[in-house]
N, C-alpha and C positions, 0 to 999 in steps of 0.2 A: 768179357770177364776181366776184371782187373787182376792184374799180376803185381804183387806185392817183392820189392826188392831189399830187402835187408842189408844196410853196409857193413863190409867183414869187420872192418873197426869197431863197431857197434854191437855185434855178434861176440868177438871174440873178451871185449872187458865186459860188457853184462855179464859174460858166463863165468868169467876168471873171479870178477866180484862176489856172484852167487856162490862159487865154489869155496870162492877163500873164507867167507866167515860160515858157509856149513860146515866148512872143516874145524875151527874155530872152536863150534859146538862141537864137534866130536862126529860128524859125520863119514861113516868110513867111504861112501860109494863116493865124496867131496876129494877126501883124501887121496884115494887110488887114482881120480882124473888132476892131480896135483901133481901125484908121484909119476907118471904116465906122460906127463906135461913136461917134464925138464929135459927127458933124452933129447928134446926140440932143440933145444941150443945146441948142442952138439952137430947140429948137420950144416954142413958147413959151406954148402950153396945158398947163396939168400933167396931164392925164389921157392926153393925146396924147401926151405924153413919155414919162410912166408905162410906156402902152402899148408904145410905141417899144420903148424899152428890154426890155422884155418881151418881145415878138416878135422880136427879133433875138439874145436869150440861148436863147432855148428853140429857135429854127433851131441854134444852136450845139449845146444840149444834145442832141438829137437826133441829128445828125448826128458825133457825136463819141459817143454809145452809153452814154449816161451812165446813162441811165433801165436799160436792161440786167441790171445787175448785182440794182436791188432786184425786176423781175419773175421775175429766175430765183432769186433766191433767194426767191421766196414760192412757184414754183412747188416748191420743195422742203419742201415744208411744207403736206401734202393737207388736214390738217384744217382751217387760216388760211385756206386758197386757197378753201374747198367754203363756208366758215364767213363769214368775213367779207367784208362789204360794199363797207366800205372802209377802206383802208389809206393813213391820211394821214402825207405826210410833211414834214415842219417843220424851219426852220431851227432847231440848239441854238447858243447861245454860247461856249460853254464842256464840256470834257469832261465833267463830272460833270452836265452838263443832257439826254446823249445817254442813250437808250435807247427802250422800247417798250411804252407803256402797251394796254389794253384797254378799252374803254367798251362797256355792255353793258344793256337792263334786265331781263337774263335772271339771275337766282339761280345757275345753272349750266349748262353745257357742254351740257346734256340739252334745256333751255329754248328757244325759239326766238322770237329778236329779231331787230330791228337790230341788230348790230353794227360796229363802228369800233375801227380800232389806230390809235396814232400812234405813227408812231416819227421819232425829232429826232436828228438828223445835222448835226454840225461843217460846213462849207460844202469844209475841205477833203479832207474824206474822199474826194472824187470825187478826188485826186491821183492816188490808185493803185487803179486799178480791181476787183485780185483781190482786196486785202486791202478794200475796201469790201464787197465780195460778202460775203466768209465773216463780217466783223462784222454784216453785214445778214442774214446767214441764222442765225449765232447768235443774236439778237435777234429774232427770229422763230420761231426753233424755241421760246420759252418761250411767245408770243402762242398756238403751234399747240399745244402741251400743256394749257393752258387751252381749249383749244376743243375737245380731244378727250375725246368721253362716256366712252372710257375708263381717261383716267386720273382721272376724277371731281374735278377742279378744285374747290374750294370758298373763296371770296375768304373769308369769315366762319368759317373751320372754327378758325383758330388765338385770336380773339377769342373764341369762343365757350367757352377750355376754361377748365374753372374751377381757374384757377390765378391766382394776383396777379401782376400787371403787370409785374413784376419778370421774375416767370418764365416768362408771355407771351414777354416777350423773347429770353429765351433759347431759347424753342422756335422763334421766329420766324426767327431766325439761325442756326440748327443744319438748319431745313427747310431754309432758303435754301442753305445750302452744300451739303447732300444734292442739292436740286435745281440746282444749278452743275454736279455733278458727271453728272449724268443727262445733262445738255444737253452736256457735254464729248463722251457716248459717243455720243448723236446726233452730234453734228458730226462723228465720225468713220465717222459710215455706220451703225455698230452698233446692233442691235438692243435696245430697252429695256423692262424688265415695271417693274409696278408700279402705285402710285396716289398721287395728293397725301397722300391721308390716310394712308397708308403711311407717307411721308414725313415725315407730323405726328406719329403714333402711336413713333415709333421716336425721333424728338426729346424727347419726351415721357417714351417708358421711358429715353433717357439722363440726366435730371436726377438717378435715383434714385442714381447712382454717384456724381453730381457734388456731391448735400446729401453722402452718405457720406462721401466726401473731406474736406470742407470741415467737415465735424463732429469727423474723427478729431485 
């Protein structure tokens, strides 16, 4: 069973964020965990405070169903769920810091390790609950395609072709959109065949149109 770890960073500005513009609107039960929030500074050990703060964001996060949205979308994704460990999640700064890595010391999907995802989330994605969900279960259905024996996942399979780096590249980027597109029809419920290397192999045969072109 994966054990999902939420960073207290992460935890404590979603909630603060949530809080401060329901208070905004006029939200009293926002207000009260605002007003309730400040004797914090006041204690005058930083560990204590630390704490403080912590335990009274994560009574928030709890109780407002925050955590919700990333268990059920991992429950939608059997092989992540069956597969990994743990599934940590981390404050991102910035859009382009969010996504969903794999850490593994397993060669592949077939192997059997520890494994570990992380995936890093904006602070304010918790705004809107549904569309957190489906960004969180898109970003997860790629974690759970690597973890499935079979779609034979191979992190090394595109390094490995002997082609120069140039054109590495472009098979790397042609896989990647193939596989954007696979993960689209997952997300729509629908059923997917295939394999990574499938994936590779077919990047791979489109180069030979793309020198042709570019020769003519």
């Amino acid at each position: 069973m994966t054990r999902i770890e939420i960073a207290p960073e992460l935890v404590e500005e979603a909630v603060f964020l949530l809080q401060r513009d329901a208070d905004r609107r006029g939200d009293l039960r926002a207000t009260l965990w605002l007003e309730q929030r400040e004797p914090l500074y006041e204690l005058r050990d930083p560990r204590e405070r630390e704490a403080a703060f912590l335990a009274h964001a994560l009574l928030a996060f709890r109780t407002l169903h925050l955590d919700e949205p990333l268990s059920v979308a991992l429950e939608a994704c059997p092989a992540a769920r069956e597969r990994l460990d743990v599934l940590a999640v981390r404050r991102a700064r910035r859009t382009k810091e969010e996504g969903a890595e794999l850490y593994s010391s397993a060669t592949s999907a077939r192997a059997t390790s520890p494994t570990r995802a992380v995936l890093a989330l904006k602070p304010d994605r918790f705004a809107e609950l549904d569309r957190l969900h489906e960004h969180v279960r898109r970003e997860l259905l790629f974690i759970d395609d690597m973890l499935e024996p079979a779609f034979e996942y191979d992190p090394c399979a595109i390094d490995a072709l002997d082609l120069d780096p140039g054109m590495r590249d472009v098979v790397r980027d042609r896989a990647s959109r193939a596989w954007r597109r696979r993960i689209d029809v997952r997300a729509r419920g629908e059923r997917v065949t295939g394999t990574f290397v499938e994936l590779v192999e077919s990047a791979v045969a489109s180069l030979g149109g793309t020198r042709a072109s570019s020769g003519a």
